[in-house]
Structures are given as C-alpha cells and as structure tokens.
C-alpha beads as a LAMMPS data file, in Angstrom:
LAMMPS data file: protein, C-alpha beads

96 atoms
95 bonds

1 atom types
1 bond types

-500.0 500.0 xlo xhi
-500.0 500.0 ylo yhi
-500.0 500.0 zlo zhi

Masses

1 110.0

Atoms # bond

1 1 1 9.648 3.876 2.902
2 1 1 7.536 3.970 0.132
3 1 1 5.096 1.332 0.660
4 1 1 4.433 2.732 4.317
5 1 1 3.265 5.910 2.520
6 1 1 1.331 4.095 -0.043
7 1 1 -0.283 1.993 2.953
8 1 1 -1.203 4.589 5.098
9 1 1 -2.306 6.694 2.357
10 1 1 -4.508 3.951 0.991
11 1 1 -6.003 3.201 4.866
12 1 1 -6.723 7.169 5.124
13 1 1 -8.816 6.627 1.564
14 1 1 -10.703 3.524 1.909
15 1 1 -11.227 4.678 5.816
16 1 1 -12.654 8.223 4.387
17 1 1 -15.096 6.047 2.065
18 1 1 -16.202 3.384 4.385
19 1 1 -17.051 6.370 6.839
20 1 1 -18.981 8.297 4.178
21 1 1 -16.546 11.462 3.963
22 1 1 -17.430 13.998 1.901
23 1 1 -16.635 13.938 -1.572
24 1 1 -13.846 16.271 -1.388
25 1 1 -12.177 14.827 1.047
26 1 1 -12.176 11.557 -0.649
27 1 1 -10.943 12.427 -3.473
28 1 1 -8.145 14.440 -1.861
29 1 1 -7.391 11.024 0.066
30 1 1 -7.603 9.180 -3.661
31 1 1 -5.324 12.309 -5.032
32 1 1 -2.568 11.454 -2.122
33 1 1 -2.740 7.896 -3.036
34 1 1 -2.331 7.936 -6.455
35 1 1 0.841 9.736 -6.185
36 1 1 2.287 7.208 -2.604
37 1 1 1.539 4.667 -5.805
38 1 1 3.279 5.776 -8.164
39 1 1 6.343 7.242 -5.868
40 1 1 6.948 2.842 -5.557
41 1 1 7.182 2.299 -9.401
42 1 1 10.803 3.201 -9.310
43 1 1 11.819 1.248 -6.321
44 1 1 10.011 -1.228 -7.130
45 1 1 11.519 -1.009 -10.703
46 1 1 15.443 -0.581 -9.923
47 1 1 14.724 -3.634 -6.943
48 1 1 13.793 -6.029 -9.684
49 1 1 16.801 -5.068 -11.817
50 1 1 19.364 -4.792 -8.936
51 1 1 18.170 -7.686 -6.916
52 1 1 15.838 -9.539 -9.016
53 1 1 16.087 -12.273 -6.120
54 1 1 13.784 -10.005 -4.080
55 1 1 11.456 -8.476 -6.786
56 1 1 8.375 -11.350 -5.616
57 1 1 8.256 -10.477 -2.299
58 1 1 8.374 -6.954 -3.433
59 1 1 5.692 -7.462 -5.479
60 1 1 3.886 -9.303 -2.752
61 1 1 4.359 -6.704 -0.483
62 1 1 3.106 -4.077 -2.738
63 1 1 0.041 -6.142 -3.372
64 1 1 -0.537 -6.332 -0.295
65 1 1 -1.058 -2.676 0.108
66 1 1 -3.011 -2.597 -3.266
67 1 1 -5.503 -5.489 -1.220
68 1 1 -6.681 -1.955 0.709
69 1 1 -8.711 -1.186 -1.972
70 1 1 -12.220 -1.282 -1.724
71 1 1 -12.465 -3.126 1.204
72 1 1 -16.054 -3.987 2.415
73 1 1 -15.683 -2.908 5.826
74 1 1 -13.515 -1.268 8.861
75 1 1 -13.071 -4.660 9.762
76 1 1 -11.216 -6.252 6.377
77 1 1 -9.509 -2.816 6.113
78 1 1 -7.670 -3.347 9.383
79 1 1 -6.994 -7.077 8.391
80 1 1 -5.604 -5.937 5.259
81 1 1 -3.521 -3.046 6.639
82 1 1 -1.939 -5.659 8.957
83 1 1 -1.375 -8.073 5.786
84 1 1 0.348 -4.948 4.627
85 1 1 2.521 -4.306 7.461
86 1 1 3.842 -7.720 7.736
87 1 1 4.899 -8.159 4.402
88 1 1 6.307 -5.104 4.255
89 1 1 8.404 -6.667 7.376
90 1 1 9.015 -9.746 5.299
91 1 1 10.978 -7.677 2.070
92 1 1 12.838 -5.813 5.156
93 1 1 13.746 -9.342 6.638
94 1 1 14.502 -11.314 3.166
95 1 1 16.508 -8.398 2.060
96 1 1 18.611 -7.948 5.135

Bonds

1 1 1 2
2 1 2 3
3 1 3 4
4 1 4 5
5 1 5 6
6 1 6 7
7 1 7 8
8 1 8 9
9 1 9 10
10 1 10 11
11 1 11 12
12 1 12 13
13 1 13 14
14 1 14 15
15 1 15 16
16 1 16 17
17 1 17 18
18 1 18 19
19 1 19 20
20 1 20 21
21 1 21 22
22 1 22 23
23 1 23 24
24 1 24 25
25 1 25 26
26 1 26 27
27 1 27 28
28 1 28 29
29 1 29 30
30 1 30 31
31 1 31 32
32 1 32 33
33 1 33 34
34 1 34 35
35 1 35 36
36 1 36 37
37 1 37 38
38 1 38 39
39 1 39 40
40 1 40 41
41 1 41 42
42 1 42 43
43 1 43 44
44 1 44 45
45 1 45 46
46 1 46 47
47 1 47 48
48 1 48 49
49 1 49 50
50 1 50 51
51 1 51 52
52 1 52 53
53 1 53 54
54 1 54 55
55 1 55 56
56 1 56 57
57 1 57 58
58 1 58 59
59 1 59 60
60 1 60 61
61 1 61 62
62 1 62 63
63 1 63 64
64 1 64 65
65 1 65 66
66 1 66 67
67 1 67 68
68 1 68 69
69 1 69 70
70 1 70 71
71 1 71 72
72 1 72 73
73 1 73 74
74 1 74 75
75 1 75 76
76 1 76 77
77 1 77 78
78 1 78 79
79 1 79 80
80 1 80 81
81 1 81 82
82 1 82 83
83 1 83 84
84 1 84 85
85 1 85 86
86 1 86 87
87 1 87 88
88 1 88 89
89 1 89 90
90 1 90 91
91 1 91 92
92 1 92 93
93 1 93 94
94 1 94 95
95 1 95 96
C-alpha cells in the first residue's frame, strides 16, 4: 500500500535527521520519500473520483503520514507514526 511506503519511508528520514545521519544518507532517505509521496497522488487521485465518499479519510490518512515531518523528537515521531498507522487502518475499515 502506498501510504505504508510513504510512512515508513518518511520514519526512515525524519529518524536519519533526528539521529544526526550523515548528509548523504539523509538525503537519500529524503530522495526515497519524495518518490513513496508522489507514488499516492494517483491513488489518492482516482479514490476521490471513484469513491469520492472516502476521499476525507484518505486525505486524513495521508496527512497523517505528512504529520512525520519534522518532528521534534524520537518521541513525537513514534506518536505520529502510530497516528499514521491507525488511520491508515481507518480508510481500510471505512472502505471495506
């Protein structure tokens, strides 16, 4: 699923800068996540126009995953990975 890739991409990035990674390696995480982000614009796209019932908590879930984004700390990181993860479960759920 695409917004597992996006989310684990994004917790490998913001987990390579809150450790203090080199620079390479960062940006080879940001690299990876750039393209798990745009690999959901076309789901994302053809869910609004196919089920356009679903397409908030689609965008909520994607959001979600965006939230890993500069996190301050390991700490919020996990929180917002597990944010992630459960509304990732809640599209699964509403669309089944």
């Amino acid at each position: 699923m695409a917004l597992a890739d996006h989310r684990r991409a994004m917790w490998v990035r913001e987990d390579l800068r809150l450790s203090g990674a080199s620079d390479a390696d960062y940006q080879a995480a940001r690299t990876a996540s750039h393209n798990t982000r745009s690999a959901l614009t076309a789901p994302l796209t053809t869910l609004a126009i196919l089920a356009p019932d679903l397409a908030g908590v689609a965008q909520g879930a994607a959001g979600a995953t965006y939230a890993l984004r500069n996190t301050e700390n390991r700490e919020l990181l996990d929180c917002y990975r597990e944010a992630a993860i459960e509304a990732a479960d809640d599209l699964v759920r509403a669309a089944a």
